[in-house]
DOTI-931370 format. One record per residue (C-alpha): residue in one letter; x, y, z. Coordinates in steps of 0.2 Angstrom, whole numbers, plus 5000, padded with zeros to 4 digits. Layout:
BEGIN
AXYZ ...
END
This chain:
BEGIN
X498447814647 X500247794644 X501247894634 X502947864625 X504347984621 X504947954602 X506647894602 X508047974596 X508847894583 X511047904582 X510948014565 X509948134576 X511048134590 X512448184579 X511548294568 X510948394583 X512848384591 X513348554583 X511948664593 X512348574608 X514148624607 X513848784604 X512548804618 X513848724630 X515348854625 X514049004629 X513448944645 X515148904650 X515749104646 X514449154659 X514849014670 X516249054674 X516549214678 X514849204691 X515449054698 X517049144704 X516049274710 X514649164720 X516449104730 X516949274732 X515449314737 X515049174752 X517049184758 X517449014753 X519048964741 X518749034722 X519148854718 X517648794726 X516448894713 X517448814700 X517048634706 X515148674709 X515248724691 X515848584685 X515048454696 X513448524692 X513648544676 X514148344673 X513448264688 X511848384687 X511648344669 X511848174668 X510748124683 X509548274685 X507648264678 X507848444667 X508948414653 X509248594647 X509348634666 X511048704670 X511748674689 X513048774697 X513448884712 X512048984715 X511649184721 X510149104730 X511249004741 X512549124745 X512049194760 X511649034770 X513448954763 X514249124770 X513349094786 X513948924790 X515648964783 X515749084796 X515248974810 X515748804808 X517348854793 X517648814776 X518048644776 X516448584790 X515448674778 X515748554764 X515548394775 X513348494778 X513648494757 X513648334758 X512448284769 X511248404762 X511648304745 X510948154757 X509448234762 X508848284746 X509348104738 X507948044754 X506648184748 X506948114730 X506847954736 X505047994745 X504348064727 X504248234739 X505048344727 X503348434720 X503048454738 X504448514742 X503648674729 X502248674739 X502548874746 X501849034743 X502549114729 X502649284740 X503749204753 X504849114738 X505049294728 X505349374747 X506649244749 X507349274733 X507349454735 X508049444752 X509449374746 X509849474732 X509749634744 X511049554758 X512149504741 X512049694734 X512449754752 X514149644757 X514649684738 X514649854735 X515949854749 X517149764739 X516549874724 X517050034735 X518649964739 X518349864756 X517849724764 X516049664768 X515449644784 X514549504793 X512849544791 X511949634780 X511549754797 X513349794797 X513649824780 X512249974781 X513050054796 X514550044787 X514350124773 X514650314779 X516350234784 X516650164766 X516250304758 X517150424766 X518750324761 X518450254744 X519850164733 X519650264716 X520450124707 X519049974712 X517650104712 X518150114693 X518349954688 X516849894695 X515950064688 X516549994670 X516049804673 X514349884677 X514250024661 X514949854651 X513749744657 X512249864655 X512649924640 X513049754629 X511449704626 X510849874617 X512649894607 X511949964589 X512249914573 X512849764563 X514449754574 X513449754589 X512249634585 X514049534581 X514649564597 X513249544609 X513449354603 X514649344618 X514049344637 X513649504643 X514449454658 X515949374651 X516249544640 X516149654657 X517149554665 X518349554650 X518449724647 X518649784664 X520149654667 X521149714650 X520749904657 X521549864674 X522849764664 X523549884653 X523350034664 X524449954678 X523249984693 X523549904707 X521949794713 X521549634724 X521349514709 X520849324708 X522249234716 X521949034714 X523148934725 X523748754719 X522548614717 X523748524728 X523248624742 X521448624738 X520448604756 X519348454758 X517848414769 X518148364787 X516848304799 X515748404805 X515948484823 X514848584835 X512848574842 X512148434834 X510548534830 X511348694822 X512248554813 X510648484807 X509648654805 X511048694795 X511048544785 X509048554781 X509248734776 X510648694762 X509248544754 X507748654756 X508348794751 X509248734735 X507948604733 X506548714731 X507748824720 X508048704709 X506348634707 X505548824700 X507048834688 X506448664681 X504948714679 X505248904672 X506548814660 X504948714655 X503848864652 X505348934643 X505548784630 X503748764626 X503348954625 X504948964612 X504948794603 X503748704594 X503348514599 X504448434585 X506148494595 X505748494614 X506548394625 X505448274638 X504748364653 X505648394668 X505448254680 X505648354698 X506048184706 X507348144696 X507948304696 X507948314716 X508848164715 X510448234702 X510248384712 X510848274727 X512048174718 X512848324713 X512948404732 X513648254738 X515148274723 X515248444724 X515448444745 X516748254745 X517748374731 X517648554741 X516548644732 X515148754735 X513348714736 X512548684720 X510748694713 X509848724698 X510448924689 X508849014682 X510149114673 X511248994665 X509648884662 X508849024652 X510549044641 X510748854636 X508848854629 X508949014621 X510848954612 X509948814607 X510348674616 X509448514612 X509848384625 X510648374643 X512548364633 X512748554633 X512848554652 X513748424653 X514948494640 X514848654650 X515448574663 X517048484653 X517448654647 X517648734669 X518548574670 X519648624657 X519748814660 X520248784679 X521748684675 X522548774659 X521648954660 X522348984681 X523449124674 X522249214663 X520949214679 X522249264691 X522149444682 X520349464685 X520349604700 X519349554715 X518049714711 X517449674691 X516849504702 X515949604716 X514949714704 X514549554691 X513849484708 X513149634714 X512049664697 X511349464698 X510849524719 X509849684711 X509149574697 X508549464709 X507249614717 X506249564702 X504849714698 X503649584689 X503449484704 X503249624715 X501949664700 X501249484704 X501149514723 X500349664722 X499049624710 X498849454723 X498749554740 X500149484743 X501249624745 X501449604765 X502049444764 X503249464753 X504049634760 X504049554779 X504949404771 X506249514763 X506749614778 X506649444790 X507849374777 X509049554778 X508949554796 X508849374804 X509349244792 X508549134776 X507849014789 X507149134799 X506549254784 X505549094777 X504849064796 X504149244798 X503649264781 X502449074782 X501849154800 X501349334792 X500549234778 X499549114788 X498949264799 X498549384784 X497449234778 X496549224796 X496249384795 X495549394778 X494249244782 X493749344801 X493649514792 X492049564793 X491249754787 X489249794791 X488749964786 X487050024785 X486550184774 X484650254771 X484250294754 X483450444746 X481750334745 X481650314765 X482650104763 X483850074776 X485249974766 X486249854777 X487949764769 X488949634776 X490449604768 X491349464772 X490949294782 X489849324795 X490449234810 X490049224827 X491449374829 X490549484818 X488849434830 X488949604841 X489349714826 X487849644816 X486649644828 X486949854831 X486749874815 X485249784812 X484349894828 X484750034822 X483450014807 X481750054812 X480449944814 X478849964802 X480350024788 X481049924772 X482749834775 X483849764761 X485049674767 X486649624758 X487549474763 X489149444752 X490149324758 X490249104756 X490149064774 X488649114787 X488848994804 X487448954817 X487749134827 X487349254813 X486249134806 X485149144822 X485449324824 X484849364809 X483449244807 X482749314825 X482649494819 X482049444802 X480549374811 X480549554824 X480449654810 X479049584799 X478249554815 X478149734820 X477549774803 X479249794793 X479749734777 X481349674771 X482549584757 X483649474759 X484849494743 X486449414737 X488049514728 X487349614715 X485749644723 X485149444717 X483949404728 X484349274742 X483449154756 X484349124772 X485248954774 X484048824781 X482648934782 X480848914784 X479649014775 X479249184783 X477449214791 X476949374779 X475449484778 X474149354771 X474049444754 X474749304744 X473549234731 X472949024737 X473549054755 X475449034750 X476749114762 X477449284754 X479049284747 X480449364762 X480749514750 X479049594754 X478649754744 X476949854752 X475449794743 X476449654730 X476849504737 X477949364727 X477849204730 X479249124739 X479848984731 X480048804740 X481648774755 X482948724742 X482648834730 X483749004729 X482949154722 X484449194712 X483749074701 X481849164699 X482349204682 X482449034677 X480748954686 X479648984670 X481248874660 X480748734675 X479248714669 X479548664653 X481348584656 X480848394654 X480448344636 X479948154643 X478148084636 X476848104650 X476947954661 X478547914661 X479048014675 X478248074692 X478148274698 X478448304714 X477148414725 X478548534727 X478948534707 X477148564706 X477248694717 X478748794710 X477848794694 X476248864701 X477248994709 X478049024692 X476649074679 X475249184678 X473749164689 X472849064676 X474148974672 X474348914689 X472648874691 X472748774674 X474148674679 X473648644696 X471848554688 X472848474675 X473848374687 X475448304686 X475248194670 X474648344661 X475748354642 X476948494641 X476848604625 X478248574614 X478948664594 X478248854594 X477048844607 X478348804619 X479348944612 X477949064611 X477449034630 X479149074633 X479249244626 X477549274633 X478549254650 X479849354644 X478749504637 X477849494655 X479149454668 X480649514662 X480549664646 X479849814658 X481649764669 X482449794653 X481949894641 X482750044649 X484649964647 X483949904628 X483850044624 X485350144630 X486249994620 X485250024606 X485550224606 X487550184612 X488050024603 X488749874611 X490349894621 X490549714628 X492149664638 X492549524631 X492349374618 X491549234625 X491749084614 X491148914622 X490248764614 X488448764607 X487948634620 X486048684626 X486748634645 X487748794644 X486748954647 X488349054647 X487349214654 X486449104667 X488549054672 X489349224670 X488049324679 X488049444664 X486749514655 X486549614639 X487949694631 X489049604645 X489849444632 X489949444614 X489749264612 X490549124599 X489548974601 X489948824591 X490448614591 X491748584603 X492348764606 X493448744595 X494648894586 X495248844570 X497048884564 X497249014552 X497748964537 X497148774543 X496148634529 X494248644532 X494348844540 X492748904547 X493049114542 X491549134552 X492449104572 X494049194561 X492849344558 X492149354576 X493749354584 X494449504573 X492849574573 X492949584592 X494649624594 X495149744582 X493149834582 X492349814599 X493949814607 X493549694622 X494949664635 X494849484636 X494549324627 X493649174636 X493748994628 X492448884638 X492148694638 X491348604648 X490948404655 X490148274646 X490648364629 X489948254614 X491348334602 X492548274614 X491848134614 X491648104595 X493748154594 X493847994606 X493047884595 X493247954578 X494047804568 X495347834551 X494547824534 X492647854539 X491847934528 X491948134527 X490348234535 X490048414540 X490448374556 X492048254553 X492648404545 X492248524559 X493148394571 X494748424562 X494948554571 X495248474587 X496448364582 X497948464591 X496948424607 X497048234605 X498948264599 X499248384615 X498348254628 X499348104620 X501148214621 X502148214633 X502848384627 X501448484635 X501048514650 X499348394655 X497848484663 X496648464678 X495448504691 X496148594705 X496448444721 X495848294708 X496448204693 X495148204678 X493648074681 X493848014662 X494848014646 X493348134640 X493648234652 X495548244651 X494848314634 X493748444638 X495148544649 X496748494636 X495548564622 X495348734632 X497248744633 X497448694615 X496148804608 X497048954619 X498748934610 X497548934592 X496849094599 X498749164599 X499049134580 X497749264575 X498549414570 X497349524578 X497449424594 X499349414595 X499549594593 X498349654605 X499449534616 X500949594612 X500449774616 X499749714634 X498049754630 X497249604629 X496949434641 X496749274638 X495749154649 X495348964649 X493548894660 X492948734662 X491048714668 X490548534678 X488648534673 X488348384683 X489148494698 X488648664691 X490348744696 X491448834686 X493548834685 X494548964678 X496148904671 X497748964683 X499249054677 X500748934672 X500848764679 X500748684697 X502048584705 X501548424695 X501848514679 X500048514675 X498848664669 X497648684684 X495648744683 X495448804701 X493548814707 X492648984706 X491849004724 X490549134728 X491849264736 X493049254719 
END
């Protein structure tokens, strides 16, 4: 399906003109003083941050893919630029600038750049966060009146030395540029909220430099040189692989920088704009490719570095901007302040620049994503990275942090934990948890002797994966035990009842009724039949359903012995025995006998199981945990999916699992009603929307044609509209399966709708408060009948800019 972009008319490239020129003017303001900064920072010329500034803004603008993405100099480049500068000199490292530029115009060339994303968050925060801390380090020198040191090592052990002799006069500048930049966003009252329309950056730096000014102290300030003598690039000299390592870490390193500032700058817009005023997408080729362009510029003209700035990117949406001219104009306006404004910035003192630099390196220790990591187990891998990155070096951080990563996933597959506990009621209780493997062989097999052998065994396995040496190990004492006259269970998670892979039916005591072997869980004197190899006992409750399950006439279709079998096993005795004479071309009962066999089954089967947990509900009320609203499809058993039972889900079922607007033509007050019923009276801690394959309202959106006539269920469709306008848009993010592309239009449907139905659920007063005070989730699912597996919508989007379902396995 291809999708078009409106155009943009002149009259609306004029109109929106104004907001663009604003937006440029306030990115420029905090532009400018970080991009002096970023070059203090790194050691090179202060006139090299001023020409990243400006190259990225109008190169970077102009040819990049993200056109509310600003470019610059950026704090996650700093200490690898102040590394090389270092080795090789200034003017060598602009000549690896340019190459790096090179290098990422070949990734852009290779269509490589989502790839290039294509790393743990853990080790990119860690990274991040590494960075920040070696920033924070080598600038609170320079706050404290010094110099920094070369490593970030060095900078620790001399701190006692720094502090024992301070410089009064830069310790308070730099303690008012940090006071000023703190407190500017929470000045009070109508002159505040005047005055916090200026940069909170470029008032600290302001302030603090008319402070020094008028008080007369005497302080290292900026000191910019003639453009004249202005230092170009030179060919690069010295080992041709540091030359190289050096070059790759300058492309990858600003690549993949640049790349998640797109896509936050994405999530930004489409969180805080509505589809009639965003922008196109970012396209992360395109914007590889500017990023390139703009390294080669930026190195050939002796500037830093640059790549895409979270921070400036975040202030041109939130002015406003409209279009990739406000970082262009940005841009103009660095041009313009380095050649007119040199003696205004030659006041600003070298410490109000170390401390604005020394805030963005604390800032970058983000708490929410060490929130993320932690709540992810990622929390190793993210503090390993951070102290590689302190102590060794970005390329070596990102190395150890990809090994400690790798290893910590090993080790969570080969983790095995086998415990064995005897009940009050004389059970011995064997859990595995875990994938048993044939390392966990000698643990399992200890455990399993230690149980006696005419006693009752329940053994949990809870794990995905069982290879051929626990399979056989277990298997050979299964057949031990019952032999010596034990008896045993093989269950599931949750105690759901479960065969062993590829197993035969176990030899039993001959107590079951025809002959039948017994069922593996064998209790005394009550033997269940098993059911057939194939068939999972986790799905016992649903047997009686089989037998009814095809509505087909008689004739047209043949029953297997096996089907036969399972159904025998499934009914009473006489009902076994009857079906067994009627044969296989026996009619099924169908309208209220139908129904009342099945509550015969349930009354029989599954009530005495029950009734004890009805009733507590029935004395308690219900307290489910969440609002499960899905589509009335009779394919979806949403308790048979969920594993729940009752007083688990409160459940929404209608046409399309669709959640109609408040306020919207045609509203259904009854999905309006359950939704604050649930929120604001059951209190549940989560809403679940659910669609699923093959879904006929889907399908009717598809094919619905203008001017048909109105009919209940036209009306109903309506409602999923926005669906069919957010799959045709290409303002909104698509969505997919996790590791394929959807297998039709329809299906395409079925997961936009989810997403779409998501953002109607965020409209409801009740829902958007209970949000807003952190109290409620929202999650989006997606069940393949045909495959009978179930995806959970992912946080934010993947590296293609899609929303991703990722498959529910049986260890999630």
């Amino acid at each position: 399906m291809t999708v078009t972009s409106p155009t943009r008319t002149t009259r609306e490239i004029r109109k929106d003109f104004p907001t663009d020129l604003s937006a440029s003017i306030a990115v420029f303001l905090i532009a400018l003083p970080l991009s002096l900064g970023i070059a203090l920072a790194t050691g090179a010329p202060l006139q090299a941050g001023l020409v990243a500034a400006a190259v990225g803004g109008i190169v970077g603008g102009w040819l990049g893919g993200a056109p509310l993405q600003v470019s610059g100099p950026a704090a996650g480049l700093t200490v690898v630029t102040a590394e090389l500068i270092q080795h090789y000199g200034w003017r060598t490292t602009c000549a690896i600038t340019v190459l790096a530029g090179v290098c990422q115009l070949g990734l852009a060339a290779l269509r490589t750049a989502r790839s290039a994303l294509m790393v743990s968050p853990a080790i990119v925060h860690g990274l991040l966060a590494g960075i920040g801390v070696t920033i924070a380090l080598a600038q609170l020198h320079i706050v404290l009146g010094g110099n920094p040191q070369s490593s970030a090592v060095a900078n620790v052990l001399g701190l006692p030395a720094q502090l024992a002799d301070l410089h009064p006069a830069a310790l308070g500048v730099s303690a008012l540029t940090l006071a000023v930049l703190l407190a500017w966003p929470w000045l009070p009252g109508r002159a505040g909220r005047v005055l916090r329309k200026a940069p909170a950056a470029l008032a600290a730096v302001a302030v603090a430099t008319a402070a020094a000014s008028l008080s007369g102290l005497a302080l290292p300030r900026v000191d910019l040189p003639s453009w004249r003598s202005h230092a170009l690039p030179e060919l690069p000299e010295g080992p041709v692989l540091g030359i190289l390592a050096a070059v790759l870490t300058i492309a990858l390193v600003g690549s993949v920088q640049s790349l998640l500032s797109a896509v936050a700058t994405d999530k930004l817009i489409a969180s805080e704009r509505g589809t009639d005023n965003r922008p196109p997408r970012a396209d992360l080729n395109r914007e590889l490719w500017g990023q390139g362009a703009a390294n080669i510029v930026s190195g050939a003209l002796g500037g830093l570095p640059v790549s895409g700035v979270a921070v400036r990117s975040v202030a041109n949406v939130k002015s406003g901007a409209v279009s990739r001219r406000s970082t262009m104009l940005h841009g103009l306006w660095v041009v313009l302040a380095a050649g007119l404004l040199v003696p205004v910035l030659d006041l600003i003192p070298l410490a109000t620049l170390a401390a604005l630099v020394m805030a963005v390196g604390v800032q970058m220790v983000s708490i929410t994503h060490l929130r993320s990591v932690t709540r992810h187990r990622e929390i190793l891998v993210y503090g390993t990275t951070i102290v590689a990155v302190v102590l060794g070096g970005v390329l070596e951080g990102v190395a150890i942090g990809i090994a400690v990563a790798v290893a910590l996933a090993l080790h969570r597959l080969a983790r095995t934990r086998i415990t064995v506990e005897r009940l009050d009621n004389g059970v011995h209780r064997v859990r595995a948890r875990g994938q048993l493997t044939f390392l966990a062989v000698p643990r399992l097999s200890r455990v399993l002797n230690q149980i006696p052998h005419d006693g009752h065994a329940v053994v949990e396995l809870d794990g995905s994966f069982m290879d051929h040496a626990a399979y056989e190990t277990l298997h050979d004492w299964q057949d031990s035990h019952l032999a010596h006259g034990g008896s045993l269970e093989v269950t599931g998670r949750a105690g759901s009842s479960a065969r062993l892979p590829e197993a035969a039916p176990v030899a039993a005591p001959a107590d079951g009724p025809h002959g039948r072997p017994a069922d593996m869980s064998h209790h005394g004197d009550r033997s269940r039949r098993a059911p057939q190899r194939g068939v999972h006992q986790c799905c016992r409750p649903w047997t009686p359903w089989q037998n009814h399950c095809d509505h087909r006439p008689a004739g047209t279709r043949t029953i297997t012995a096996a089907a036969a079998a399972e159904a025998a096993a499934a009914a009473t005795e006489a009902e076994a025995e009857a079906t067994e004479k009627a044969g296989p071309s026996a009619p099924r009962r169908r309208g209220a006998g139908q129904l009342a066999s099945g509550i015969s089954a349930f009354q029989r089967d599954t009530a005495p199981h029950v009734r004890d947990e009805l009733a507590r509900l029935a004395r308690e009320g219900q307290r489910p945990s969440q609002l499960f609203l899905t589509c009335a499809d009779s394919r979806l058993v949403t308790s048979m999916i969920t594993a729940s039972g009752p007083g688990d889900l409160f459940t929404v079922r209608n046409v399309g699992n669709l959640v109609p607007l408040p306020g919207a033509e045609s509203t259904d007050d009854s999905v309006a009603a359950a939704i604050e019923y649930a929120v604001d009276v059951l209190k549940v801690d989560s809403i679940t929307v659910c669609g699923h394959s093959g879904c006929g309202a889907m399908q009717a959106l598809l094919s619905s044609t203008p001017g048909a006539p109105m009919t209940p269920l036209r009306r109903w469709l309506k409602h999923g509209l926005p669906s069919l306008e957010r799959m045709a848009s290409r303002h909104h993010a698509w969505a997919r399966i996790s590791g394929r592309l959807p297998a039709d239009a329809v299906e395409q449907l079925c997961l936009t709708n989810v997403v779409q139905q998501l953002e109607h659920l965020r409209a409801h007063e009740s829902v958007a408060r209970r949000l807003a005070e952190g109290t409620l989730e929202l999650h989006g699912m997606y069940f393949h009948v045909g495959e009978a597996q179930a995806y959970l919508l992912s946080e934010g989007e993947d590296f293609f800019d899609c929303r991703i379902f990722d498959s529910v396995g049986q260890h999630a």
